[in-house]
C-alpha positions as CSV (number, residue, x, y, z in Angstrom):
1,X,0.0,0.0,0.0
2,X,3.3,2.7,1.0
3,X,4.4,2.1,-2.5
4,X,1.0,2.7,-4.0
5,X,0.5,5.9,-2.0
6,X,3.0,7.0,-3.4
7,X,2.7,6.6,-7.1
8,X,-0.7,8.4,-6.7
9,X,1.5,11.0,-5.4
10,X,3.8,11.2,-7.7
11,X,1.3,11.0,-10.6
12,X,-0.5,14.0,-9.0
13,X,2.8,15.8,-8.8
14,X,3.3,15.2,-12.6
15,X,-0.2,16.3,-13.4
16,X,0.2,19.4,-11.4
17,X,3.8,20.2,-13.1
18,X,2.4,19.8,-16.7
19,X,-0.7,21.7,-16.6
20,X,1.0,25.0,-14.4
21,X,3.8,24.4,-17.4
22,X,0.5,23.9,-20.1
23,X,6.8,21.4,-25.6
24,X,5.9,23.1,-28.7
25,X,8.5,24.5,-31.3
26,X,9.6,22.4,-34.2
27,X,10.7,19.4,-31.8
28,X,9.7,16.0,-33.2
29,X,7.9,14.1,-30.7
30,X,6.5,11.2,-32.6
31,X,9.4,8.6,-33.2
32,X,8.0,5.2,-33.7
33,X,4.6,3.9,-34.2
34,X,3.9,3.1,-30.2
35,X,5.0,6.0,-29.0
36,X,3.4,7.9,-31.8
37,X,0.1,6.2,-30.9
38,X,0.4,6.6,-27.2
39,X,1.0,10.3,-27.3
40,X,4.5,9.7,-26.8
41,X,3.7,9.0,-23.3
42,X,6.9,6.5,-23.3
43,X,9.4,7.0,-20.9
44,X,8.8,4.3,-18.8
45,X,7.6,1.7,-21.4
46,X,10.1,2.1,-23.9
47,X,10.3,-1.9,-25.6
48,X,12.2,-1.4,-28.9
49,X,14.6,0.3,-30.7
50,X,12.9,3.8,-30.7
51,X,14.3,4.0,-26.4
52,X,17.1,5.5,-28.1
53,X,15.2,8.8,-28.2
54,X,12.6,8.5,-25.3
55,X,14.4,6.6,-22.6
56,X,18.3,4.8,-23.3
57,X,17.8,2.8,-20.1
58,X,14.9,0.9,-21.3
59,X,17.6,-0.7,-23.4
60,X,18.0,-3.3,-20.7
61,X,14.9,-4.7,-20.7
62,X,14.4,-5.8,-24.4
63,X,15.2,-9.2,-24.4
64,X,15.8,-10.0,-27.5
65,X,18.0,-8.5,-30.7
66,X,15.9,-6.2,-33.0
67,X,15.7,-4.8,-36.2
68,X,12.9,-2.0,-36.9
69,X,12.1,0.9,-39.3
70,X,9.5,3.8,-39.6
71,X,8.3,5.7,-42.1
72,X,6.2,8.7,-41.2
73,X,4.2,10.9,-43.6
74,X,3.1,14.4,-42.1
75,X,1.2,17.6,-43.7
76,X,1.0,20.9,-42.3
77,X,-1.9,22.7,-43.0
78,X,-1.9,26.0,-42.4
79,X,-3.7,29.4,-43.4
80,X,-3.0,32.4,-43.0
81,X,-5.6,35.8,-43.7
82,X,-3.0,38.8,-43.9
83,X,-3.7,42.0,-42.6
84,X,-0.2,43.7,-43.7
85,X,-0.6,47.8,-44.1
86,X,2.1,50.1,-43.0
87,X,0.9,53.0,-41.2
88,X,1.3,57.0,-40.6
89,X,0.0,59.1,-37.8
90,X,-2.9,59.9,-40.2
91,X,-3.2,56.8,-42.6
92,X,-2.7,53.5,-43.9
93,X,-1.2,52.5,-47.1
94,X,-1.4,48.9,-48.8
95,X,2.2,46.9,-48.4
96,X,1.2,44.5,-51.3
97,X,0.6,41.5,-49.0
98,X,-2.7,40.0,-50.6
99,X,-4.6,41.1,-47.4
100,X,-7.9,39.8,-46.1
101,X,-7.6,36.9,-48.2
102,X,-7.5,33.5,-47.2
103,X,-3.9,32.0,-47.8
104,X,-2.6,28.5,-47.3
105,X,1.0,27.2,-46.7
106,X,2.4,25.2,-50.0
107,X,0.8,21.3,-49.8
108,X,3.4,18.9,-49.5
109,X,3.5,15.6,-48.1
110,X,6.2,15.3,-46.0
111,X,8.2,11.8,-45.6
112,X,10.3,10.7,-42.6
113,X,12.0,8.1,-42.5
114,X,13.6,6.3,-39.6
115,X,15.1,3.0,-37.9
116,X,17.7,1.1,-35.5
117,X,19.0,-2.0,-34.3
118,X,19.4,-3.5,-30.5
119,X,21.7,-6.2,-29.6
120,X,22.8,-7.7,-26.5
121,X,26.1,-8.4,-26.4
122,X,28.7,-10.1,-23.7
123,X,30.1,-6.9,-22.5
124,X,30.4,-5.8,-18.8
125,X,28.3,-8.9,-18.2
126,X,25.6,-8.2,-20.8
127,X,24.7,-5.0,-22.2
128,X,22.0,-3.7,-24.9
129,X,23.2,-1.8,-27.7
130,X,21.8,0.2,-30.1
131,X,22.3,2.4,-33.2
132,X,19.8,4.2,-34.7
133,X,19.1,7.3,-36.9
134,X,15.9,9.4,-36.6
135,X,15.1,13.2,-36.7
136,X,14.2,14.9,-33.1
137,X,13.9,18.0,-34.9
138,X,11.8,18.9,-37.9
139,X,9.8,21.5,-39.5
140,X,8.3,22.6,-42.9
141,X,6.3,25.1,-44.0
142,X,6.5,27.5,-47.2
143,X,4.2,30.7,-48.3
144,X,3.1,32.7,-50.9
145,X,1.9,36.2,-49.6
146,X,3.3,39.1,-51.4
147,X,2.9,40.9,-55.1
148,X,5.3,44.2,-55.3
149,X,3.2,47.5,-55.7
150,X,2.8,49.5,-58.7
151,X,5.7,51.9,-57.9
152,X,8.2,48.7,-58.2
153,X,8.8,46.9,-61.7
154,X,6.1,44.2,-61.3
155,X,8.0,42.4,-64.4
156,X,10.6,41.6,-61.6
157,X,8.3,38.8,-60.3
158,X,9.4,37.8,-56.4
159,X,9.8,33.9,-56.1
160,X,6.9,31.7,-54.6
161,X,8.9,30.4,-51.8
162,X,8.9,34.0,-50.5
163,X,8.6,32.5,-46.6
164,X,9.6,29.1,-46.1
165,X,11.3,27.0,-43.5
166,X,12.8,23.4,-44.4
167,X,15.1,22.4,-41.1
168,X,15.8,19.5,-40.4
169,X,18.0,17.8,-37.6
170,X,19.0,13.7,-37.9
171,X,20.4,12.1,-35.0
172,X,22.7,9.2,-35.4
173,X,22.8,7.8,-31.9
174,X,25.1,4.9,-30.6
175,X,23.3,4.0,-27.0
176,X,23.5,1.8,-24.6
177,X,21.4,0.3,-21.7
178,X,23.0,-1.7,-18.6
179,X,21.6,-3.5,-15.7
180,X,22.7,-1.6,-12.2
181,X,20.7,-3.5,-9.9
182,X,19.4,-6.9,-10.4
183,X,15.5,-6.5,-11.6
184,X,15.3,-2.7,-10.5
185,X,18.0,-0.1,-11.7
186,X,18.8,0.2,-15.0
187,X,20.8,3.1,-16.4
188,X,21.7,4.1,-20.4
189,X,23.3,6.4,-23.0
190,X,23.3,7.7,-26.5
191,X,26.0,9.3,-28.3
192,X,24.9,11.6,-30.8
193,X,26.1,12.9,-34.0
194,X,23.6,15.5,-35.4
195,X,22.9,16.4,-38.8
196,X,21.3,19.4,-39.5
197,X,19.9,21.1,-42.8
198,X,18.0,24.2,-43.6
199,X,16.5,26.0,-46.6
200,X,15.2,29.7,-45.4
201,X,13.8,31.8,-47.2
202,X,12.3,35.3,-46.2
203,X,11.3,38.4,-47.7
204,X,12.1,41.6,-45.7
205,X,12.0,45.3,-46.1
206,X,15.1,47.4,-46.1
207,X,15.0,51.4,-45.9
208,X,16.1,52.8,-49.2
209,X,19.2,54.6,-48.7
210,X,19.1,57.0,-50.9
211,X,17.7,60.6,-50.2
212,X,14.8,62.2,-51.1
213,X,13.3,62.3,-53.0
214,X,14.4,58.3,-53.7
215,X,13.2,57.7,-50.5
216,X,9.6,59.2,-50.4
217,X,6.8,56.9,-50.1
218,X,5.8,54.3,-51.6
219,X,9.3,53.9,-52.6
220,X,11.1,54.3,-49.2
221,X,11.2,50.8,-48.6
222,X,13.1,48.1,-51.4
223,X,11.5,44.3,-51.0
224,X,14.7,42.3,-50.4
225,X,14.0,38.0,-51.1
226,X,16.8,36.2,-49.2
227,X,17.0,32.2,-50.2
228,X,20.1,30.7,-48.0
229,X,20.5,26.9,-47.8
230,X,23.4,24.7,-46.0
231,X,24.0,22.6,-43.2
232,X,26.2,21.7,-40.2
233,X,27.4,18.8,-37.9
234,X,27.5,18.7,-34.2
235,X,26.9,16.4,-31.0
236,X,24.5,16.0,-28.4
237,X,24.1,13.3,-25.2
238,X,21.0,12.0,-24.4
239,X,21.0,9.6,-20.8
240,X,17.8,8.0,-19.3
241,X,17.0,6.5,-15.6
242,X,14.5,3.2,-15.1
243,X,13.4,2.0,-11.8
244,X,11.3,-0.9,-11.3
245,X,8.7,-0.1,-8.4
246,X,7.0,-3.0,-8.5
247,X,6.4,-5.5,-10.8
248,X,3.3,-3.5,-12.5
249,X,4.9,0.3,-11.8
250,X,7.8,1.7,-14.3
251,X,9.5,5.1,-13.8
252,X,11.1,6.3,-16.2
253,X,13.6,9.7,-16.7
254,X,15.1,11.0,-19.2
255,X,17.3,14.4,-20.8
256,X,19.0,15.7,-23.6
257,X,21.6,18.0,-24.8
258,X,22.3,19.1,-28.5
259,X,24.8,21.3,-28.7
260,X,24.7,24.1,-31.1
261,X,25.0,23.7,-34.5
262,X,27.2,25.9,-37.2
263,X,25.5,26.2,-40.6
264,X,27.4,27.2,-43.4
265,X,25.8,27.4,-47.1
266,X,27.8,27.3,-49.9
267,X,25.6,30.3,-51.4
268,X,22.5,32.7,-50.8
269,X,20.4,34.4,-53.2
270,X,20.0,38.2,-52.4
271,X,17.5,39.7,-54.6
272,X,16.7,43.4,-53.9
273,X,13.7,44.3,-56.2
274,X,14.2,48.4,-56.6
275,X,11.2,51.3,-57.1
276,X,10.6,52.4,-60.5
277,X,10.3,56.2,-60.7
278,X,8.5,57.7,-63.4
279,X,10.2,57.5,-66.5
280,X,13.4,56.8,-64.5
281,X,14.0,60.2,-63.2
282,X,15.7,61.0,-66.2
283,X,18.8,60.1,-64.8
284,X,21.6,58.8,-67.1
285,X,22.3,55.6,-67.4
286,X,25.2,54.1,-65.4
287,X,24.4,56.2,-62.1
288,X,23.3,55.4,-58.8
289,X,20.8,57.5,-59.0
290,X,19.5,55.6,-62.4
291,X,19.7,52.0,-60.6
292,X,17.7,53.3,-57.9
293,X,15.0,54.7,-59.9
294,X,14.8,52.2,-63.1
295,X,13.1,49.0,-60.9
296,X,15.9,47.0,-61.6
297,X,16.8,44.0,-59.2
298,X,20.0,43.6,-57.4
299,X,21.0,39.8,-57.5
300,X,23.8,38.8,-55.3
301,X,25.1,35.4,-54.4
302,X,27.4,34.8,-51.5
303,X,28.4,31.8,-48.8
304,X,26.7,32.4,-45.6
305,X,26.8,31.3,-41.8
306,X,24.6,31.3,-39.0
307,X,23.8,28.9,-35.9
308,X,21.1,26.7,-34.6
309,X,20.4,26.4,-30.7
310,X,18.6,23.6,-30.2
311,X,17.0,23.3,-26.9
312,X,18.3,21.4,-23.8
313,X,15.2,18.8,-22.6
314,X,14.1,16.7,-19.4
315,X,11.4,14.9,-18.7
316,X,10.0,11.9,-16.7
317,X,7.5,9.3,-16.6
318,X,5.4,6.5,-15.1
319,X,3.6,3.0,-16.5
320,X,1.0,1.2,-14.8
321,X,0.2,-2.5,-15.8
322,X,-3.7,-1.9,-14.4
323,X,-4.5,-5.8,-15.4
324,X,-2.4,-8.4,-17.7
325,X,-3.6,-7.3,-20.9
326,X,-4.2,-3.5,-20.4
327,X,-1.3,-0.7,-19.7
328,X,-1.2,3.3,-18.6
329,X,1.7,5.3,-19.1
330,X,1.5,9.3,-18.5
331,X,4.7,11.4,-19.3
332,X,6.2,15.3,-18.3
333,X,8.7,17.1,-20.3
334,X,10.3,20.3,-20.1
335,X,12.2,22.0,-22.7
336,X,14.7,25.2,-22.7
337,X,13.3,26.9,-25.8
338,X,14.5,30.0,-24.3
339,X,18.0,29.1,-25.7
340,X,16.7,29.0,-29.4
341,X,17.4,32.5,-30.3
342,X,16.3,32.4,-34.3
343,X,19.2,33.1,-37.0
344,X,20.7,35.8,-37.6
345,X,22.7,35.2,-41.3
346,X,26.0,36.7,-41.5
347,X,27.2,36.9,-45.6
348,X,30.6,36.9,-47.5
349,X,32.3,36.4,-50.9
350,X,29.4,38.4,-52.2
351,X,30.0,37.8,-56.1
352,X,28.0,38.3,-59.2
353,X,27.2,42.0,-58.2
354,X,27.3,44.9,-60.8
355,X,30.7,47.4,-60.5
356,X,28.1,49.7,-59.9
357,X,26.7,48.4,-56.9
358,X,30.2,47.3,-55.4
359,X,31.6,50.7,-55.9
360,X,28.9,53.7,-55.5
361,X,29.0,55.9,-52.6
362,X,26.1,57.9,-51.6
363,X,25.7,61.0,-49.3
364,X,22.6,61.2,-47.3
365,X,22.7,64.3,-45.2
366,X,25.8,63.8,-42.9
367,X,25.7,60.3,-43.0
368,X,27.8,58.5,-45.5
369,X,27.0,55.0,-46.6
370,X,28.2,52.6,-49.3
371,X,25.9,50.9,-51.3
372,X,27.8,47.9,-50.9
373,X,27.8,47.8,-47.4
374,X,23.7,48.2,-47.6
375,X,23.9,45.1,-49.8
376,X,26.2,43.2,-48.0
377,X,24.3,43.8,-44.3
378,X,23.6,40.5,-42.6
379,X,19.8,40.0,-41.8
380,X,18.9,39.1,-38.3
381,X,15.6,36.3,-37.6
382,X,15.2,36.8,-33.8
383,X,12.9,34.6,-32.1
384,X,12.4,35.3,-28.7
385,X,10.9,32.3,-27.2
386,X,9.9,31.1,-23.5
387,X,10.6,27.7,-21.9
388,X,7.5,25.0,-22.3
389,X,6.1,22.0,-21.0
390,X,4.2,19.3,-22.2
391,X,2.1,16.1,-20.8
392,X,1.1,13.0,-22.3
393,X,-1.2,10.0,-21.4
394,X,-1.0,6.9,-23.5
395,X,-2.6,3.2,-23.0
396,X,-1.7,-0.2,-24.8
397,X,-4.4,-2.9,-24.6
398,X,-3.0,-6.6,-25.5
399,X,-6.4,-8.5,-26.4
400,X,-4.3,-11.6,-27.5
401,X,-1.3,-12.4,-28.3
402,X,-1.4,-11.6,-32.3
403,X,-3.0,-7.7,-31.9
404,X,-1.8,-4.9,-29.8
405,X,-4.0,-1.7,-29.8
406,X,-2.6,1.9,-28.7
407,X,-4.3,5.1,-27.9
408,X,-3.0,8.2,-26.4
409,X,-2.7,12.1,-26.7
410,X,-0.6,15.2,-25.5
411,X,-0.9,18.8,-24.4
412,X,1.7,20.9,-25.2
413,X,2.5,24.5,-24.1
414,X,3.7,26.8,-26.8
415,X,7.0,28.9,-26.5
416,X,5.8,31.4,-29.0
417,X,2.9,32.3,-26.4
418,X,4.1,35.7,-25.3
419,X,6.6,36.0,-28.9
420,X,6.4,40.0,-29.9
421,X,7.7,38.9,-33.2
422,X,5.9,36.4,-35.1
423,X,5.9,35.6,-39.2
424,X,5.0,32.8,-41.4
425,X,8.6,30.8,-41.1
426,X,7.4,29.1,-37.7
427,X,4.0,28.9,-37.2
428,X,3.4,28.5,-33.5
429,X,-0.4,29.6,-32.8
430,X,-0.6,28.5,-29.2
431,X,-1.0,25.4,-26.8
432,X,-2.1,22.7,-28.7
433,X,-3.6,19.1,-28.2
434,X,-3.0,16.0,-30.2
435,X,-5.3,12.7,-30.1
436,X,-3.4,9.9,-31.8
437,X,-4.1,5.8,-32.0
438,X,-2.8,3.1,-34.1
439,X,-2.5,-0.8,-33.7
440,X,0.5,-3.9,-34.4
441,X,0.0,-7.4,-35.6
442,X,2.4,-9.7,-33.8
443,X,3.3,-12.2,-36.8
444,X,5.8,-14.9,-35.7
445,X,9.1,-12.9,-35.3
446,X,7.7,-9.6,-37.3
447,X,5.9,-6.7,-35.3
448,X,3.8,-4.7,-38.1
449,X,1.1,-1.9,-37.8
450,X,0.0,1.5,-38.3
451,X,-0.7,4.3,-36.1
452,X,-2.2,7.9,-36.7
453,X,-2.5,11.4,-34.6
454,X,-3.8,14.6,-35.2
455,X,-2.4,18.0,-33.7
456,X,-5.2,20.5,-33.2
457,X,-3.5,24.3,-33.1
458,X,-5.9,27.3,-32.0
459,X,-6.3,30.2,-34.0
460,X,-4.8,33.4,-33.3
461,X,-4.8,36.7,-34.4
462,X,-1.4,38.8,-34.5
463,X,-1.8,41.8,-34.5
464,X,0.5,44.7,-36.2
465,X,3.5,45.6,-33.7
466,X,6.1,48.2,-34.2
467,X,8.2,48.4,-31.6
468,X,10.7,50.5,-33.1
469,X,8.6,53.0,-34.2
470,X,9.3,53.4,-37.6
471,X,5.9,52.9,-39.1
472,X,6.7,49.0,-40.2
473,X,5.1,46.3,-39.0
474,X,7.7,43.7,-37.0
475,X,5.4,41.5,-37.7
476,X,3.2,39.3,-40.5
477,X,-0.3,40.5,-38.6
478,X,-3.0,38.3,-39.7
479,X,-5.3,35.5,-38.6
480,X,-3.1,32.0,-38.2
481,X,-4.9,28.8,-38.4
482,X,-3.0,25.5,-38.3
483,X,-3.5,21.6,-37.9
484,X,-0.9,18.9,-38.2
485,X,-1.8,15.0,-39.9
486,X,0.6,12.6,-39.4
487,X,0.5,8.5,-40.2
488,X,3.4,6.0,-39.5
489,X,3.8,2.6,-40.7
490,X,5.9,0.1,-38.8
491,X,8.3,-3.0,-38.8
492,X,10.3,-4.7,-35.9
493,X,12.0,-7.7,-36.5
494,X,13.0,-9.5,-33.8
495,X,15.9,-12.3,-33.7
């Protein structure tokens, strides 16, 4: 009865710490079909190869040498209903954001693979290893939301991809799971080497540096469409805790910390699209003044750098066996996505500019700027981003020994919650739920089945915020919807 006291009590204490934390982002959370169908709630119940990500520990308890595979097909739909106008003291102008229509995020199915191996092996008495590769961190989302005004060269058409986000982080993970004390402590690891890729794209707008009247509205601002892509290496250590309470009552606890990530690309597309004035001004041909009042377009390429702080993570869980056939598991996890700070891209080897560009120098007033140096300015993607929890409650039901059926779901907090900057790359709307389920046929030595989930978002409505106070929006304001589909299909073989 002492022992059941107090896994009511520490159950209560979990329920309490998720819901005052009620971990959102781009994290991952589904990897593998059980966990995926049980919420993820899978700390403490971790079986197959996919402990490598929720708990190494469990490593020790699979009794036999596996092989297994995912493959996971997700779609993010989203929508967004812009409402981008820049404002005076007296007025609002149109931006040429296609505003108060309804916009959706480009469709694309999006595939994710992953897989490991376990083996116990003679070493230190006998020990569980594993290697696997799967993604922790993924996210994908592209948009469509801007046509340049009259008083730029419309012939100079802006790219689709005009927002867009492709990152993605793989984790290949040696681990290891150990014994500690006979039928009650076990203890593991994983070594990671992370992968990470990402295509950004953005479109910003820069103040045109040239002086009146170049820079009278609407042509004070020049579109500028950024289109970076590259990648980096780095490591990260992931260790998990499993304690036997009884033989019905699992806890499991787990962390994680990726270290940050250098991304280098071998080139970036700067395109500045400039205002057409008139009949150019009249300005001859060759001038400053002429490129700045002709709607040409500036195209740069150069290599690029910036860095990806992934977020440190803990969490902890508990499985009940409630009767032979039928199993409870309800997981906490906190994650640091106060230490994702955005990117900021930082450009060199700028080449394919015009001698023009590289060489002009304009006075404005007192100041003195180079027109190269206005080109060549990195551009800054801050994301300002709180800490977040999440908690998840999942259930397996065994009703013989051919078919297991799963059936869970999660809460999770959003870190963009309180976010005074927010735009169509990462589309965070708030604290969302998920309701997932899914099943396994248990054929001989194979494990095969299928599990789905759904991720409800809320909507929310940004609105415009300029908190410099120079009459532009730091913002995309606009109504944001969003839902996330996912499906997984499994295979464990087991030798």
């Amino acid at each position: 009865m002492r022992i059941l006291y107090r896994v009511v009590t520490l159950l209560s204490c979990l329920i309490l710490f998720s819901t005052s934390l009620l971990a959102g982002g781009f994290e991952n959370i589904n990897i593998g079909l059980k966990a995926t169908a049980m919420g993820s709630a899978y700390r403490a119940l971790a079986d197959d190869w996919t402990a490598a990500y929720y708990n190494p520990a469990a490593y020790a308890l699979i009794n036999d040498n596996q092989l297994g595979g995912n493959a996971a097909f997700g779609h993010y739909r989203q929508t967004l209903v812009p409402n981008f106008r820049r404002s005076s003291s007296t007025d609002s102008f149109e931006s040429g954001f296609f505003n108060d229509r309804e916009m959706y995020n480009a469709h694309k199915i999006l595939s994710n693979p992953s897989g490991g191996i376990v083996l116990r092996l003679p070493v230190w008495g006998e020990t569980v290893f594993g290697f696997s590769i799967y993604q922790p961190f993924d996210y994908n989302t592209n948009w469509t939301l801007f046509r340049p005004l009259a008083a730029y060269n419309t012939a100079n058409a802006i790219p689709n991809d005009q927002y867009g986000t492709d990152l993605d982080v793989v984790s290949f993970q040696l681990s290891a799971g150990r014994e500690f004390k006979e039928e009650k402590l076990y203890l593991g690891i994983g070594l990671q080497l992370l992968r990470a890729d990402l295509v950004w794209s953005e479109l910003k707008f820069r103040d045109n540096p040239m002086p009146a009247p170049f820079d009278d509205r609407p042509y004070d601002l020049v579109p500028q469409w950024a289109h970076s892509e590259g990648h980096g290496w780095g490591f990260g250590i992931k260790g998990g805790l499993l304690w036997t309470l009884t033989d019905k009552i699992n806890l499991g606890i787990s962390g994680n910390i990726p270290f940050d990530i250098t991304i280098n690309g071998d080139s970036s597309m700067l395109n500045f699209y400039l205002p057409k004035v008139g009949n150019n001004g009249g300005f001859q041909i060759g001038t400053i003044e002429h490129l700045f009042a002709s709607g040409s377009r500036i195209n740069g390429l150069a290599d690029f750098e910036t860095k990806l702080k992934l977020p440190t993570s803990f969490g902890i869980g508990l499985s009940f066996d409630i009767t032979s056939k039928l199993t409870m598991a309800i997981d906490a996890q906190y994650m640091l996505w106060s230490q994702f700070e955005g990117f900021q891209f930082s450009y060199s080897n700028l080449r394919e500019l015009s001698k023009l560009v590289d060489t002009s120098i304009l006075i404005d007033g007192a100041d003195t700027t180079s027109i190269r140096d206005w080109v060549y300015s990195s551009t800054s993607h801050p994301v300002v981003w709180e800490n977040s929890g999440r908690v998840m409650l999942g259930a397996r039901y065994n009703p013989s020994n051919l078919l297991s059926l799963f059936a869970g779901g999660y809460a999770d907090q959003s870190p963009a919650r309180n976010a005074t900057q927010f735009t169509p790359n990462f589309v965070d709307t708030g604290d969302k739920y998920n309701y997932s389920g899914g099943f396994i046929f248990h054929i001989n030595e194979w494990d095969i089945g299928l599990a789905t989930s759904y991720t409800s978002y809320p909507d929310l409505a940004v609105t415009e915020i300029d908190s410099d106070g120079d009459g532009i929006d730091d913002t995309i304001p606009g109504l944001y919807q969003a839902d996330y589909y996912e499906t997984v299909l499994s295979f464990i073989y087991r030798f």
